[in-house]
C-alpha positions as CSV (number, residue, x, y, z in Angstrom):
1,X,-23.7,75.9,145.3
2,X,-26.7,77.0,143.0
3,X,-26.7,77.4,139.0
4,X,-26.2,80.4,137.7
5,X,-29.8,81.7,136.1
6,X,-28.5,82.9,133.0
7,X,-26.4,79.7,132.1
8,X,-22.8,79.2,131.4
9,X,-20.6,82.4,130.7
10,X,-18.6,82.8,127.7
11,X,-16.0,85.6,127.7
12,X,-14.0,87.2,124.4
13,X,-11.0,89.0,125.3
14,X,-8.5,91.2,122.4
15,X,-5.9,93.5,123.3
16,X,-8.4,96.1,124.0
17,X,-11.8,94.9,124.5
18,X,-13.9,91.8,126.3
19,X,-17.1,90.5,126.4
20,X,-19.2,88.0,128.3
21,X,-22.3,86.5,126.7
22,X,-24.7,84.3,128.9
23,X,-25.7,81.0,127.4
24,X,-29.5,81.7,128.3
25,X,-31.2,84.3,126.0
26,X,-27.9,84.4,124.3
27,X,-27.7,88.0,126.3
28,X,-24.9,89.9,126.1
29,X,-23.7,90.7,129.5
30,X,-21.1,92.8,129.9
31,X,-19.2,95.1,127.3
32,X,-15.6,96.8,127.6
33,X,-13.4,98.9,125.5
34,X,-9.9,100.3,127.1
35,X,-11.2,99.2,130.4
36,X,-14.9,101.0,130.0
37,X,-17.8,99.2,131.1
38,X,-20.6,99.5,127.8
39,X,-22.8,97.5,129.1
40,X,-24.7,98.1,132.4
41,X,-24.0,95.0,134.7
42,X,-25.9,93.2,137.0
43,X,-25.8,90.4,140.2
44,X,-24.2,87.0,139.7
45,X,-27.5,85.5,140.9
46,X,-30.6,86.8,139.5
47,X,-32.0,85.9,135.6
48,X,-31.2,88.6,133.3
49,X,-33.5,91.3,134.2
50,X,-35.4,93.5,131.3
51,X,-34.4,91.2,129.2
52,X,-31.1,92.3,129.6
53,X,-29.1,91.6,125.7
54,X,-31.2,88.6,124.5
55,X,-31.9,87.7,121.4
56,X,-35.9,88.0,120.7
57,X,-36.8,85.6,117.5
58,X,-39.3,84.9,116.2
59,X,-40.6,88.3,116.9
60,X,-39.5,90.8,119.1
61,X,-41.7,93.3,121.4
62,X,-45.2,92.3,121.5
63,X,-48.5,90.1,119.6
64,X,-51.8,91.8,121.3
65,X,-53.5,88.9,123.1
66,X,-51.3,86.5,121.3
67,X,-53.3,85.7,117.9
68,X,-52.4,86.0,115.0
69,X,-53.4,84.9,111.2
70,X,-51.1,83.4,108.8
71,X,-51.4,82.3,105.8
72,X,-55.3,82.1,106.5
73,X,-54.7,79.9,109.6
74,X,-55.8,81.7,113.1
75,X,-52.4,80.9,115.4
76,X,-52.8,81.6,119.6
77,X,-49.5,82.2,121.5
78,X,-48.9,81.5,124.8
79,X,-49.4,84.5,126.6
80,X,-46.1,85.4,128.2
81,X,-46.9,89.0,129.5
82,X,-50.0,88.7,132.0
83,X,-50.4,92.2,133.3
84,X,-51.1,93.0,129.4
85,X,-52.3,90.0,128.1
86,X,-49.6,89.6,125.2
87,X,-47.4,87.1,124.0
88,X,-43.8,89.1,124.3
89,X,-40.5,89.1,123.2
90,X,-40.7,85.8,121.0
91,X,-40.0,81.9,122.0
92,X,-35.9,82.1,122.8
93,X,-35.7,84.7,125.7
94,X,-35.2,81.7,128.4
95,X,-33.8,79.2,126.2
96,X,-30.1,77.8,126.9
97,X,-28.1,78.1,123.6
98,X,-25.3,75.4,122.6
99,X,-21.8,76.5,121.9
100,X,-20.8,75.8,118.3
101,X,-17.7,77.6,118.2
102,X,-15.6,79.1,120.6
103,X,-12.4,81.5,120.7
104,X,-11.1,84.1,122.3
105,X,-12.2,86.9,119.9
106,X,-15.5,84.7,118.6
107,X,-18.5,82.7,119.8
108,X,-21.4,81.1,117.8
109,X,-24.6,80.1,119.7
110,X,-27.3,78.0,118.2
111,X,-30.6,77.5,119.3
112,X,-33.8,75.8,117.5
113,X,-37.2,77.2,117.6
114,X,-39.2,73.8,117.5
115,X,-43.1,73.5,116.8
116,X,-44.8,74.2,119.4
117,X,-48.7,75.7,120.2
118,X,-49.6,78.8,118.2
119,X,-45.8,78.2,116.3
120,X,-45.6,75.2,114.3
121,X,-43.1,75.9,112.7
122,X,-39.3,74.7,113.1
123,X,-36.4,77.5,113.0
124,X,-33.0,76.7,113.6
125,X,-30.9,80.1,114.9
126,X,-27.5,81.2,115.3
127,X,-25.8,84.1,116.5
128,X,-21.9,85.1,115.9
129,X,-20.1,87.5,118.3
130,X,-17.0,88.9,116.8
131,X,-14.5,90.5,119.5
132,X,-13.4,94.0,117.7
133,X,-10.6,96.6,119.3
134,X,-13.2,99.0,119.6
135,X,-16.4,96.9,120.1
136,X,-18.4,94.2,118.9
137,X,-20.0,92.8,115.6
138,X,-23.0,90.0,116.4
139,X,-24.3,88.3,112.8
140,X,-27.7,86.5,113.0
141,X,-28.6,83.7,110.9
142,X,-32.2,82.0,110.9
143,X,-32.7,79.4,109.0
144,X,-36.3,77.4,108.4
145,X,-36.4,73.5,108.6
146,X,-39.4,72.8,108.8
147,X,-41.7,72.2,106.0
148,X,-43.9,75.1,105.3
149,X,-43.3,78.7,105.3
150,X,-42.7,80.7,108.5
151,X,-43.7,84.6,109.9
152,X,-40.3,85.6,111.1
153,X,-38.8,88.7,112.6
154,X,-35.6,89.7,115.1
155,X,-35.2,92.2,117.7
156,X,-32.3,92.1,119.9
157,X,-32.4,94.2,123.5
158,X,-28.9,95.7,124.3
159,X,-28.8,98.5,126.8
160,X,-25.8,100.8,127.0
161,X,-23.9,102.8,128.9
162,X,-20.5,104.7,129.1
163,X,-19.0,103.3,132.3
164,X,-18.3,106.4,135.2
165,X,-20.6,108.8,133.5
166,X,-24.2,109.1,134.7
167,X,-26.9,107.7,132.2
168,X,-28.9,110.3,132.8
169,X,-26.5,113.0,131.2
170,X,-25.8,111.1,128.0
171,X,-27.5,112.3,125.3
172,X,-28.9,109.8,123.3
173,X,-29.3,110.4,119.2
174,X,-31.3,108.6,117.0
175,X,-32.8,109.8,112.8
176,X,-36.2,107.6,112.8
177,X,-38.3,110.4,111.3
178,X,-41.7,108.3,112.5
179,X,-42.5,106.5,115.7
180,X,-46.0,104.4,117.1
181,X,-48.3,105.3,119.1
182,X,-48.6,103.1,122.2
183,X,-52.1,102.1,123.7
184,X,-52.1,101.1,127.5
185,X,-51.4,97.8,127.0
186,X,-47.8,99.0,125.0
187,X,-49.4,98.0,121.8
188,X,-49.3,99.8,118.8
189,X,-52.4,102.0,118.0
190,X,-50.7,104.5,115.1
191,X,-47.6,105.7,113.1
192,X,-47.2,109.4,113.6
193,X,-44.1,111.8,113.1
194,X,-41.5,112.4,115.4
195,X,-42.7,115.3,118.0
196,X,-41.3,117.3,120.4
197,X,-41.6,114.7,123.0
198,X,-40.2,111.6,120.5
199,X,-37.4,113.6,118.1
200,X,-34.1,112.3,118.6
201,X,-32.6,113.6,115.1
202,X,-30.7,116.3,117.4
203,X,-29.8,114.5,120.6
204,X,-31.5,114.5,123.7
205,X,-30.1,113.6,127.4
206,X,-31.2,110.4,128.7
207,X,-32.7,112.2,132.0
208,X,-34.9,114.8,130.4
209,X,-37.0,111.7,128.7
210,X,-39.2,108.5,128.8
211,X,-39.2,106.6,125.9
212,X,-40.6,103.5,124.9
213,X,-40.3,104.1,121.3
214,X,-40.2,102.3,118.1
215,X,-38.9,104.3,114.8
216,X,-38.6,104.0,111.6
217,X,-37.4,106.2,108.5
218,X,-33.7,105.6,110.0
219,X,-31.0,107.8,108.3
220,X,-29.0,105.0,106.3
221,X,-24.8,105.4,105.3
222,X,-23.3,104.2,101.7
223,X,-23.4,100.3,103.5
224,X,-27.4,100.7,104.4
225,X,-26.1,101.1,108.1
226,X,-28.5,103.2,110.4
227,X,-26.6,104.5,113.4
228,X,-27.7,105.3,117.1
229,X,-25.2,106.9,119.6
230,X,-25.5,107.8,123.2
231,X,-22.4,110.6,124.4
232,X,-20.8,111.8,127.5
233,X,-20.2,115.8,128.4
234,X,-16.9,115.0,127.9
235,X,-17.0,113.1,124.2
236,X,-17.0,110.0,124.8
237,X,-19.9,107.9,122.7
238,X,-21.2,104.5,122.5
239,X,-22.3,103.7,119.2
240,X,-25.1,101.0,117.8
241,X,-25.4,100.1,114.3
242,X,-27.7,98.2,112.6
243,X,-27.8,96.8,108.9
244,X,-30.5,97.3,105.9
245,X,-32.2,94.4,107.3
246,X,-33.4,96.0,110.3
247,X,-36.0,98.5,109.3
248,X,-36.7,99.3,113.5
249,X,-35.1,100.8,116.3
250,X,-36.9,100.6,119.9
251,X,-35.0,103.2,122.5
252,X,-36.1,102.9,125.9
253,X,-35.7,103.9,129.1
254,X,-36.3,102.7,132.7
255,X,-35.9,103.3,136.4
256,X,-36.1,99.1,137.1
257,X,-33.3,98.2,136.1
258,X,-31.2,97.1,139.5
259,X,-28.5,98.7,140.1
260,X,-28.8,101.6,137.7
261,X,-31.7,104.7,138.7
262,X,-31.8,105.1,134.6
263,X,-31.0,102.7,132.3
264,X,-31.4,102.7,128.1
265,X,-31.8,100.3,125.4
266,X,-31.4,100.7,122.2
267,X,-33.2,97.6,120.5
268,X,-32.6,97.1,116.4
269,X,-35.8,95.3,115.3
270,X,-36.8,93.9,111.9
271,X,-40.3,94.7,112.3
272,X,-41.9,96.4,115.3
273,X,-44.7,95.4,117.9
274,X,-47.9,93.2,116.7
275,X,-46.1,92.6,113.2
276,X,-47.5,89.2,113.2
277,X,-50.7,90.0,113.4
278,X,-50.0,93.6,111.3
279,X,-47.7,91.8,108.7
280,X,-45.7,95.0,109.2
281,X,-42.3,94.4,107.6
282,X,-43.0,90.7,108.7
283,X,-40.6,88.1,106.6
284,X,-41.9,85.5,104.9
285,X,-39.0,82.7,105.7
286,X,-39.8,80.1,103.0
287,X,-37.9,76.1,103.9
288,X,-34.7,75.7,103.3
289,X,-34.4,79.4,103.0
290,X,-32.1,81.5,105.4
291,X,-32.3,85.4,107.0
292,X,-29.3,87.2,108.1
293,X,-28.8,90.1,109.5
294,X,-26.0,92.3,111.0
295,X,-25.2,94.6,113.8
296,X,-22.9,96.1,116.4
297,X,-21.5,98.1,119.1
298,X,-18.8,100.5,119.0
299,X,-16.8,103.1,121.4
300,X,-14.4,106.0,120.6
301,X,-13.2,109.1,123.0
């Protein structure tokens, strides 16, 4: 019998809603409200592919050749994305998480970012999943043991789906009024306004695009929440909220995930691509200090 590649499996169930949550990555696997599937799934026996709901931390997205200054001191990554030569997607995608508490309706998942080359610096992470009727509510807490001040930022990498309904006809809507500008390496190059090819402000359907977008500028409500929603022809919408804390949202789409001939994520991010070498929106995570942040997935017909 082999080991499963993501790790042990927790599952949340309510009277309307479950979840499962792989230990590696601290991924969110599957999704469902009244029997819908929110989440695309995938094999029993592969890793999670496209980074499939991990948790990226220390920084999500990507550092351009690794490097990086802080604090005066030049820092070089391990570079984790040959074909382009970057470090990616931060230093807990493959790690296994341990279980700190578990319930049907709630898991916490811990996992420490220890010194290591181009990071020495000592983080110590947790993540809460709280079952709702209608969804989910995931808390993030990062807090900074180690002795000197750390470059921190969180992305996580959910991708959606309304189960029985194509993902190419849901329309996907988003309010970032600004988005980069990607070089050929998937860097970012510039900051421009939202165009005709990039404005989601009035929906656009998930087939008639390519994105691989970060934004910023995100319509906020009365709690700081910035809201993203992908909806069916017949009404039905996934929603993905995201707290003050996280200035970014990534949407993308792809043809490679199995299974699925489209798939999308929609990625809240504290800071976008290269932000520790940019300092964009980077936090400064002093010891002893702590950074939290908030978001979740919701469904209603």
């Amino acid at each position: 019998m082999t080991a499963d590649p993501t790790g042990r499996r927790f599952h949340l169930r309510g009277p309307r809603s479950s979840a499962e949550i792989a230990q590696v990555g601290a991924a969110l696997r599957a999704l469902t409200v009244d029997g819908v599937d929110l989440v695309p799934r995938y094999a029993d026996d592969v890793p999670t592919p496209a980074a499939s709901g991990v948790v990226l931390v220390p920084w999500p997205n990507r550092i351009r050749d690794g490097k990086y200054t802080f604090d005066g001191v030049e820092r070089q990554l391990a570079i984790s994305e040959p074909a382009f030569g970057n470090a990616s997607h931060g230093l807990l995608r493959f790690a296994s998480y341990a279980a700190a508490e578990v319930s049907d309706e709630r898991l916490t998942l811990t996992a420490d970012v220890v010194p290591q080359t181009g990071y020495p610096f000592h983080l110590r992470t947790r993540v809460t999943f709280a079952l709702l009727d209608d969804g989910l509510h995931v808390t993030h807490v990062i807090e900074n043991v180690g002795a000197d001040t750390a470059p921190v930022a969180l992305g996580i990498h959910p991708y959606l789906q309304i189960g029985g309904v194509a993902t190419a006809d849901l329309v996907v809507h988003s309010t970032g009024t600004s988005t980069l500008v990607l070089d050929d390496r998937k860097l970012p190059i510039d900051e421009v306004p939202v165009g005709d090819a990039t404005d989601l402000r009035a929906g656009r359907r998930i087939g008639d695009v390519s994105l691989d977008n970060a934004y910023r500028g995100l319509d906020r409500d009365a709690e700081g929440r910035a809201r993203h929603t992908l909806t069916a022809p017949d009404g039905r919408c996934v929603e993905v909220w995201q707290d003050a804390g996280f200035e970014w949202v990534q949407v993308f789409t792809t043809d490679r995930y199995p299974g699925h001939p489209i798939a999308v994520a929609i990625e809240p991010m504290t800071a976008p691509s290269n932000a520790f070498a940019t300092g964009l929106d980077l936090t400064r995570l002093e010891p002893g200090r702590e950074m939290r942040r908030d978001w979740g997935i919701s469904y209603r017909e």
